[in-house]
N, C-alpha and C positions, 0 to 999 in steps of 0.2 A: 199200109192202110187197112191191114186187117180189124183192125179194132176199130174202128170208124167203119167199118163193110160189116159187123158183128151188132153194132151198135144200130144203124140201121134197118136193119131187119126183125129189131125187136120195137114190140107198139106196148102204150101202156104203163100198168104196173112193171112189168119186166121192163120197161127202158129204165123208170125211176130209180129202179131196185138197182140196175149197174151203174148208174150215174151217183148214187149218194154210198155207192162203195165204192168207186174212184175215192169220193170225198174221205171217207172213211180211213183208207189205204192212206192219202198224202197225209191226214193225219197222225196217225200210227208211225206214220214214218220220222215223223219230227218227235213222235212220244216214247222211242227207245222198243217199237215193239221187231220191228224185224231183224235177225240178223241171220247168220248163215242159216242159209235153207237145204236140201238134203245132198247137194252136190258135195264130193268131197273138195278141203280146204288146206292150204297153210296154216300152221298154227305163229299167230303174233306174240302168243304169249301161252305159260302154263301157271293155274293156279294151284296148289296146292294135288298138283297129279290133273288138276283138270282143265282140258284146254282150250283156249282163246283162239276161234276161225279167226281169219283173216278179214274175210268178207265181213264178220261182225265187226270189227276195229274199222272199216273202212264206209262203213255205215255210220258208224259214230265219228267218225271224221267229215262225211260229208253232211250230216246232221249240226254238228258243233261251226264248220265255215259259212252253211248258210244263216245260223246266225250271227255269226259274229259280223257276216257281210250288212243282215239289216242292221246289226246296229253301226256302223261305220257310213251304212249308204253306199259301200264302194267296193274295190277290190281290193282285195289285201298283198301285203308286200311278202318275200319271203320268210323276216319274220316272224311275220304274224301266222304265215300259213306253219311254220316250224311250231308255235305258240298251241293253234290251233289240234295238231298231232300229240302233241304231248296231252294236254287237258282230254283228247280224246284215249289215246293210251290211259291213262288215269281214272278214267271214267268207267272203260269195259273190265277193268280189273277190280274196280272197287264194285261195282253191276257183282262181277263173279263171286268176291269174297260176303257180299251181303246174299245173294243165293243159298251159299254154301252153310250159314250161318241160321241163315232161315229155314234151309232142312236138319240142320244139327236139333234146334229146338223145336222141331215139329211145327211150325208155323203151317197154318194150311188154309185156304178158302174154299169155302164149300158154293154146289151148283146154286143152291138157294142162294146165296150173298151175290151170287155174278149176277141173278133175276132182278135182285132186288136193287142193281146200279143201272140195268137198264130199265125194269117198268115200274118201280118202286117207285114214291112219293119226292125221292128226291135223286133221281139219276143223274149218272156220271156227266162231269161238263163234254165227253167225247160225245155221249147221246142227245144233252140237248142243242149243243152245235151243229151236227151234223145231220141232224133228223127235224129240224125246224121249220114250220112252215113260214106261209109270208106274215105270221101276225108274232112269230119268235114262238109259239107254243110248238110241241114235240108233235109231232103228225104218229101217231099211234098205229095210225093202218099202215101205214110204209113200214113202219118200226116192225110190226109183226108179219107184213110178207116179207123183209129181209130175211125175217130170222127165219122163216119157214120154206124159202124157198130153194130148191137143189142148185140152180145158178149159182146162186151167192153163196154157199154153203163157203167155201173156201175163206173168203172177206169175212161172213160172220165169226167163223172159228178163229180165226186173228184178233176180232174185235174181243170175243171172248177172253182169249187168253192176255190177251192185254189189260183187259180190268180185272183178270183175277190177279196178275201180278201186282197190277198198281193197288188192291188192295191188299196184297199177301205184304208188300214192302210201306204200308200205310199201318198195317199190325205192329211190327218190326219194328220202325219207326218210336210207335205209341208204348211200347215196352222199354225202347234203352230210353224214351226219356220220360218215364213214368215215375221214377226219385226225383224231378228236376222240380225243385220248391223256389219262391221268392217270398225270404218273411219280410215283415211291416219293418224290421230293424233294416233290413236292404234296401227295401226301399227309400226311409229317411237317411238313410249314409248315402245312396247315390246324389239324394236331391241336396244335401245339404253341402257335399263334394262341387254339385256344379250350380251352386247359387249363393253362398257364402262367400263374401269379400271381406278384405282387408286394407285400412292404410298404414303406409309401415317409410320411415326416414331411414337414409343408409350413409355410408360413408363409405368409400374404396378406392382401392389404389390398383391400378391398373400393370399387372405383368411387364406390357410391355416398354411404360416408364421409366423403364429402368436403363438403361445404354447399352450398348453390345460389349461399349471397351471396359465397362464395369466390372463384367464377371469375366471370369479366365476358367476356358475348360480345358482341362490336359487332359494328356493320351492316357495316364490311370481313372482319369473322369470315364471318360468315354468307353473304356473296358471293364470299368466296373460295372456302368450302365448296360453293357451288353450283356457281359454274363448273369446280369440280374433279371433281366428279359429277351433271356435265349431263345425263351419258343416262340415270343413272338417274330423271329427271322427264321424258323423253321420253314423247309420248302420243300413239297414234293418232290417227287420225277421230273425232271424238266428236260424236255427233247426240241431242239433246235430244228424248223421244219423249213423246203424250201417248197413250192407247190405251184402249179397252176388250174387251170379251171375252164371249161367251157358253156356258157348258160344255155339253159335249157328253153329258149323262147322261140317260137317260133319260128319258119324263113318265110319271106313272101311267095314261095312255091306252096309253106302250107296254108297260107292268109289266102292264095287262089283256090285251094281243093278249100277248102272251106267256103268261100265263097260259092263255088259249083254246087257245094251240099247244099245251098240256102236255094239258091236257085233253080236245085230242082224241085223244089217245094211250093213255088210261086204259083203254078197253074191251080194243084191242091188248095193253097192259101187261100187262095182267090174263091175258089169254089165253098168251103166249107163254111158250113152256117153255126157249125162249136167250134169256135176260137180256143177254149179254153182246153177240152179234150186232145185239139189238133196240137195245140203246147206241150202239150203232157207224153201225148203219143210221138213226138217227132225231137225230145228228149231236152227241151228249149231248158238254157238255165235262166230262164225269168220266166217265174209265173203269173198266168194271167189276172188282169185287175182291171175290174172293171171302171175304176174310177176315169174324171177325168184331170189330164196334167194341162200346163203350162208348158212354155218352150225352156223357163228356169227351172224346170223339176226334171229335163233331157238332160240329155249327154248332149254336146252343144251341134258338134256332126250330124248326131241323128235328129235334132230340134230341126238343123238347118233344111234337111233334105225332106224331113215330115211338112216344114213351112214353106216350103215351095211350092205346093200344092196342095194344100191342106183339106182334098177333096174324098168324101166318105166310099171306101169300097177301094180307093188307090194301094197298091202295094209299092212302098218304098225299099228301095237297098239291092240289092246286100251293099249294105254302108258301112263302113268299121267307125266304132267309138267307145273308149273306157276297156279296151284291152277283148274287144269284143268282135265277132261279126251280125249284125241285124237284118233281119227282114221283118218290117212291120207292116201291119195293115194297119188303114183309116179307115176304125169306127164310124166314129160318131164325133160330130165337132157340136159345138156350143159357144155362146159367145161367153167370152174369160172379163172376169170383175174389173179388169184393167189392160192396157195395151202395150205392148213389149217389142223390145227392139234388138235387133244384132248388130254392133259398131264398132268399128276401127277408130285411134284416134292418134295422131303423131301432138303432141302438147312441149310447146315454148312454154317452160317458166318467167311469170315476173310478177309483179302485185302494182304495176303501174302499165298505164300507154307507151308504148315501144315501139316506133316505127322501122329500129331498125329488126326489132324481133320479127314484125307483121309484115316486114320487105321480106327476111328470109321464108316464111312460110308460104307467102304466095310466091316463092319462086320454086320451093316443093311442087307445089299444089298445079303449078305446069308441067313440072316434069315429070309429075307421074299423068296427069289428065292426056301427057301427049303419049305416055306407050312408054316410054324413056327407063323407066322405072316403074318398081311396083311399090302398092304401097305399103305392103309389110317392110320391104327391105328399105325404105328412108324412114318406115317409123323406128325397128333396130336402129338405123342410124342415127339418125337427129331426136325421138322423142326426148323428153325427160322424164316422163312419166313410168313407174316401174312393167308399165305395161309393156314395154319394148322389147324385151327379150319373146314376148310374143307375135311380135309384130304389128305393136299398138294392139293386139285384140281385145278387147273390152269382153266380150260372151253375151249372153243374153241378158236384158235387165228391165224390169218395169218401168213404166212411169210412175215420175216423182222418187224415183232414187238415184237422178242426180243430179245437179245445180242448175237450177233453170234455162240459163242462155244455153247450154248443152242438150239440153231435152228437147227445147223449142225447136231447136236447128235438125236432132236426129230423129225425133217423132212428127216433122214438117216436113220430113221428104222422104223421096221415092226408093226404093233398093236399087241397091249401085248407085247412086247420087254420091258425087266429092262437095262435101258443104265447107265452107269455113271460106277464112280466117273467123272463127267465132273467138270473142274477149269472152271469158269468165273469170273468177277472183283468183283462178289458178294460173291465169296466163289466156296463151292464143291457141285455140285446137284449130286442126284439120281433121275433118271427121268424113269417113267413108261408110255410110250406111248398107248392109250386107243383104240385113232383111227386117220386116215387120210382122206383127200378130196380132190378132185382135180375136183369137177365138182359143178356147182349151178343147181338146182332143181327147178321144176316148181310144186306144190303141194297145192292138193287140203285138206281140215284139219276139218272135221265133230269134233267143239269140246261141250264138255258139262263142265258149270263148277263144281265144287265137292260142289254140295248145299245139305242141310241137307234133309233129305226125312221128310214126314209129318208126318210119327209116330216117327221118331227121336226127330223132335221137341216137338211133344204132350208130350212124355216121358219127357222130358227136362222143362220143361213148368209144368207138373206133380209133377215133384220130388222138384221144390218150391214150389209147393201150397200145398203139403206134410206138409212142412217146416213151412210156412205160419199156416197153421190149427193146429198142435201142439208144435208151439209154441205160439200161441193166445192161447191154450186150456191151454196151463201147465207152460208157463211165462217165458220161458229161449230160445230167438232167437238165443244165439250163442250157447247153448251148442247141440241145435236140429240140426245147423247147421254143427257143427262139427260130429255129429254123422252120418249125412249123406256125411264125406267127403269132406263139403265147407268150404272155407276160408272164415271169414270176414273181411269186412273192416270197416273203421269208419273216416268218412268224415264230413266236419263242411258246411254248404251251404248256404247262404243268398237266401232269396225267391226269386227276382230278378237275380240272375244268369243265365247265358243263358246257361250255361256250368257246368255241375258237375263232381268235380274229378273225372277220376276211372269208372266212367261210361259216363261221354260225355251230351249230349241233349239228355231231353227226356221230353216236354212237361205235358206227362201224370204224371211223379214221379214231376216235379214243379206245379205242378196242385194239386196233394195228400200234398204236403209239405204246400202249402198257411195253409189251415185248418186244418191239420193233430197237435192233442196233443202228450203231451208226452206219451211212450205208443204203440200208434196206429203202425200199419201195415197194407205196400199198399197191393193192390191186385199183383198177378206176373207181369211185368210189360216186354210188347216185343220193344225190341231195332232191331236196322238194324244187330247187331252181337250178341247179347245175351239175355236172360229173367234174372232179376233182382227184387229180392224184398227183402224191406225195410225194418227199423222198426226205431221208433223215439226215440232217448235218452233223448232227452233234448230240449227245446224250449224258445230263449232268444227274449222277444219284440222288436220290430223297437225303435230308441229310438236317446241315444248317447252313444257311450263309454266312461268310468268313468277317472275320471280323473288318477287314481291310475292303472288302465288299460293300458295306452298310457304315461304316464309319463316319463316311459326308454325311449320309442320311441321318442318325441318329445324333450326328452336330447341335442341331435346334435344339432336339429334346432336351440335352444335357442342360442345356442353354435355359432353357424355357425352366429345369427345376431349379438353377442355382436362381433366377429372379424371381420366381416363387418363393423361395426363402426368404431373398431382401424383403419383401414387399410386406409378408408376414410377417416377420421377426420386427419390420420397421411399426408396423400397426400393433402389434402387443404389447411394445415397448409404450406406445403412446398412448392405449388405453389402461396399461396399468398405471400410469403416472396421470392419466388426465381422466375428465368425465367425459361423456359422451356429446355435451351441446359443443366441447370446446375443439374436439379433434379435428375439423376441418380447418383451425388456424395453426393448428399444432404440425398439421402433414401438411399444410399448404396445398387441400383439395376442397372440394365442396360438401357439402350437407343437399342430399335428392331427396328427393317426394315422390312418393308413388302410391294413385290410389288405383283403388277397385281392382287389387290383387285379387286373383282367385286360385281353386287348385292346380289351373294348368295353366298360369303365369308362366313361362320360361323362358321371354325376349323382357331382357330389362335396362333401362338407359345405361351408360355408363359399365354394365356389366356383360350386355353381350349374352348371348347364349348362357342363363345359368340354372337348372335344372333343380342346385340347392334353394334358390331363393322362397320360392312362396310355402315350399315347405318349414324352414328356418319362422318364416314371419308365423305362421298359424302355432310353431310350436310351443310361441312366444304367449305369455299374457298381457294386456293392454297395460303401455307402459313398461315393459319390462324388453332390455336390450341382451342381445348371442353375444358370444366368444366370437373371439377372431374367425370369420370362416374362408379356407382356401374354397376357391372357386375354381371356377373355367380358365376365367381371365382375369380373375382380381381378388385380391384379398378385400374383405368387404367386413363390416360388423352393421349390424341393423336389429331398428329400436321397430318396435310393432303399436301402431300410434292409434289405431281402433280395429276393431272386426262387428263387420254385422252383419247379424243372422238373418235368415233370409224370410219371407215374409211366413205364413200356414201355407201348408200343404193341405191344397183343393183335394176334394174326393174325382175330380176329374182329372188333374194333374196324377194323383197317386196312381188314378188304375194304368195313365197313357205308361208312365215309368216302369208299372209291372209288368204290362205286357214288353214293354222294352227289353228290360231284363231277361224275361221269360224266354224270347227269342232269340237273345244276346247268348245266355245257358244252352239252348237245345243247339245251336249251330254249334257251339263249342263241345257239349258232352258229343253229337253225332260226329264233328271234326274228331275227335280227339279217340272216340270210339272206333273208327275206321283206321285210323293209324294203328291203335293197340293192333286190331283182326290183321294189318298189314304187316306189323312187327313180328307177331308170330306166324308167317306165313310164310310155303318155300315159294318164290314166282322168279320164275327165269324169263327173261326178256327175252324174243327173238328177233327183236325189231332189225338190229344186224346182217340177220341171214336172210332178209326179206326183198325184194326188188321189183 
């Protein structure tokens, strides 16, 4: 509570001054300005001789999940948190290689240009965000005792260096794409590319018309075809893995000590008149908002226990929900635009009156009213409704989203009330009302999420290298495994694989696989969700696969090219001897119609996936019919019956397409720019040797 006891004791301009550098800081922190600070680090990475902290990569890591959490709403799966690590890897490396680039060509920002982003005519969005009064204009006297004051001196020089970077890398920027032109001729190609149609008549004969017992493929077929596309059965390193795994989620020993954490906080909570400070200072992963929610904008746990008492000043929890523990306080309530309800529902199907359906449901509806039963565990059993694997839970829901007789009956009664047999057009519910709302809430929400504790892990991390040591010692991985209760798996992985079944990326286990014999066993190996280790079965060379290996597999192929010939050879035969209107009687197919072709036509009836098509029709002139064309799935010939152009091109249309382009160009020269700088660059990964 230091910083709450610090905060306190300053009145004034000085309170302001450290409250809009809080602001400032969570700022920056989302805008790529902090990373390792002067303590020494692990290096995650080296660029070119120079090296990537740790703490920087793990800054850009938690920068990169807390967005991708808003945009999801939620919490992410391992996955995505795997997902999340890489694009961060990627990001502080490409950060370093445009650095390094920018000192190569003297790139530099002088003290003047950092003055002129903050009091300049038109300052940086971090200044007028952050320095805004209540009318949105920039409060100028705050602006200039920040900057002048010794308190803050530390938060301003941050701020500093952050706009000068963000304009040193806004130079940078403005140079690689300063060749990037879009002429008047690009423009009418693009517009005429995607508004130009065509109608065009086809005929075709379809590959798969043809019978199986038609074509005959021998064993010189099928060997010929291999040796003809050998590399495509070329195959890495291929190592035979058996493995198992312990996840990394918490135990309810740590869901307790986490709970104690929240709990000791409650008396604080309580007292504190900055909600949003107390968030920040007590290291809450939700930050404070002031707005107000609904019980449908909760986790449904924490809705539940907020709506129990929905009284301003209450501290609810420590409640667990959404992979979380909460302690919230009640703001502020208000009444909400609409009234909301939490209900159970056990639901008979029928679309008629069923008395013996509405016999069985009120014979539920005793046996749970008498104690007998609950009612999650007869709605698993008897609902029909897909809600049952919840226990009929329904979650929270407004009124008017759902069928009236249901609404009437769950917004007409009391919480905890067993309503029903209610008829709606779905059948008979029995509905259990849980709770009601009728106000939105302003709430503050200290959450922690349910992360493993450090002895949870060591233990976990432990009981494989258990595993690890005797089974190296006595030679039997899966049966040491199953005696400590682990499943194995056994997965096949080319050394090249970025991805391994069942366990995901993991640099460090593609690393042990290069050189690892039959035999061997990695060391325990930590993932973003679990510790894992290996053991090798089997080890096949880079090489090719055998011909007798791929032989069923490349069956069809063969197959697939001898009815392409029929099909072809039958259709050229037919249009040299015939004209074009008559070939549909001549093959015994039809004559198609297809209008409002355009460039990126490539679903076409009767032809399926064909990528030749709308190119063939445009190459045509009105009236004028192709050669036989093999296709995808058809041999096909086609007459090109009109095209038309697309209407003028507006001077408003024109400029929307150039700035189109214009941005479509610089994301590609800047992609493509950073690869080159990456191409010629030496970077050693250490993400391996990291833990």
């Amino acid at each position: 509570m230091g910083a709450m006891n610090t905060l306190r004791q300053n009145t004034g301009v000085i309170l302001w001054i450290l409250v809009i550098s809080f602001g400032v800081i969570w700022t920056l922190q989302d805008s790529d300005v902090f990373s390792a600070m002067d303590q020494p680090n692990r290096n995650v990475a080296t660029v070119n001789g120079s090296a990537i902290q740790h703490d920087e990569y793990q800054q850009m890591v938690k920068r990169q999940r807390k967005r991708f959490q808003q945009q999801l709403g939620g919490d992410m799966n391992p996955q995505m948190e795997s997902q999340v690590r890489e694009q961060a890897y990627n990001q502080v490396v490409n950060q370093e290689l445009l650095e390094q680039e920018m000192d190569r060509l003297g790139i530099s920002v002088t003290d003047a240009e950092v003055e002129e982003m903050v009091f300049g005519e038109n300052p940086h969005p971090v200044i007028r965000r952050q320095f805004a009064d209540s009318t949105g204009q920039i409060n100028y006297d705050l602006l200039q005792n920040m900057a002048q004051n010794p308190q803050a001196k530390s938060q301003w020089l941050q701020l500093e260096d952050f706009l000068r970077r963000q304009r040193r890398q806004q130079k940078m920027t403005s140079l690689v794409q300063a060749t990037i032109q879009v002429s008047e001729q690009d423009v009418e190609n693009h517009y005429r590319r995607q508004n130009t149609t065509a109608s065009a008549r086809y005929v075709s004969l379809r590959y798969a018309r043809v019978p199986d017992d038609s074509v005959s493929v021998t064993e010189s077929d099928l060997r010929s075809y291999y040796e003809d596309n050998k590399e495509d059965f070329k195959r890495e390193k291929t190592v035979t893995i058996e493995y198992t795994s312990t996840s990394k989620e918490a135990t309810s020993e740590d869901s307790s000590a986490i709970a104690g954490d929240l709990n000791d906080l409650r008396e604080d909570f309580a007292g504190t008149e900055n909600d949003s400070l107390f968030l920040v200072n007590n290291a809450s992963d939700r930050d404070f908002s002031s707005e107000y929610v609904t019980p449908d904008q909760m986790n449904e746990r924490i809705a539940d226990s907020v709506y129990a008492d929905p009284t301003p000043g209450r501290i609810v929890g420590p409640a667990f929900g959404g992979g979380r523990a909460h302690l919230v306080k009640i703001r502020d309530t208000r009444p909400a635009e609409t009234n909301y309800a939490h209900a159970r529902h056990i639901l008979l199907k029928t679309d008629q009156a069923d008395s013996e359906l509405l016999g069985r449901l009120q014979a539920l509806q005793d046996t749970i009213a008498s104690g007998d039963a609950s009612f999650a565990g007869m709605a698993r059993k008897y609902s029909d409704d897909q809600s049952a694997s919840e226990g009929g839970d329904l979650g929270w829901f407004s009124e008017g989203s759902m069928v009236d007789a249901f609404e009437d009956a769950a917004f007409g009664a009391a919480p905890g009330s067993l309503v029903g047999p209610v008829r709606s057009e779905f059948g008979y519910h029995l509905i259990r009302v849980e709770a009601v709302a009728s106000e939105a809430v302003q709430i503050a929400d200290v959450a922690y999420s349910l992360r493993p504790s450090q002895s949870t892990l060591s233990d976990k991390e432990a009981t494989l290298g258990d595993l690890a040591y005797f089974a190296e010692e006595e030679g039997n991985f899966r049966d040491e495994a199953e005696r400590l209760g682990l499943t194995v798996q056994d997965v096949q992985v080319e050394t090249d694989q970025s991805s391994i079944p069942g366990i995901g990326q993991s640099p460090e286990l593609s690393r042990f696989l290069e050189s690892a014999s039959t035999g061997a066993i990695s060391d325990v190996l930590e993932l973003d969700d679990k510790f894992v280790v290996a053991r090798v079965t089997s080890v096949t060379p880079e090489g090719y696969r055998s011909f007798e290996e791929v032989k069923d597999q490349i069956r069809p192929q063969v197959a697939l090219q001898k009815k392409r010939a029929v099909q072809t050879n039958r259709m050229q035969r037919a249009l040299s001897q015939n004209d074009f209107e008559t070939l549909p009687n001549v093959l015994d197919t039809q004559m198609r119609t297809e209008a409002e072709i355009n460039f990126s036509t490539n679903t076409v009836p009767g032809l399926g996936q064909e990528p030749k098509f709308a190119g063939t029709v445009f190459g045509l002139d009105e009236g004028e019919t192709s050669d036989v064309m093999e296709g995808s799935n058809a041999a096909f010939v086609v007459q090109t019956t009109q095209k038309n152009a697309p209407p003028p091109l507006t001077d408003q249309r024109r400029s929307q397409i150039r700035q189109q382009l214009l941005k479509q160009r610089q994301k590609e020269v800047s992609s493509d720019w950073i690869a080159a700088l990456k191409e010629d660059a030496t970077i050693e990964d250490n993400r391996t040797q990291m833990r």
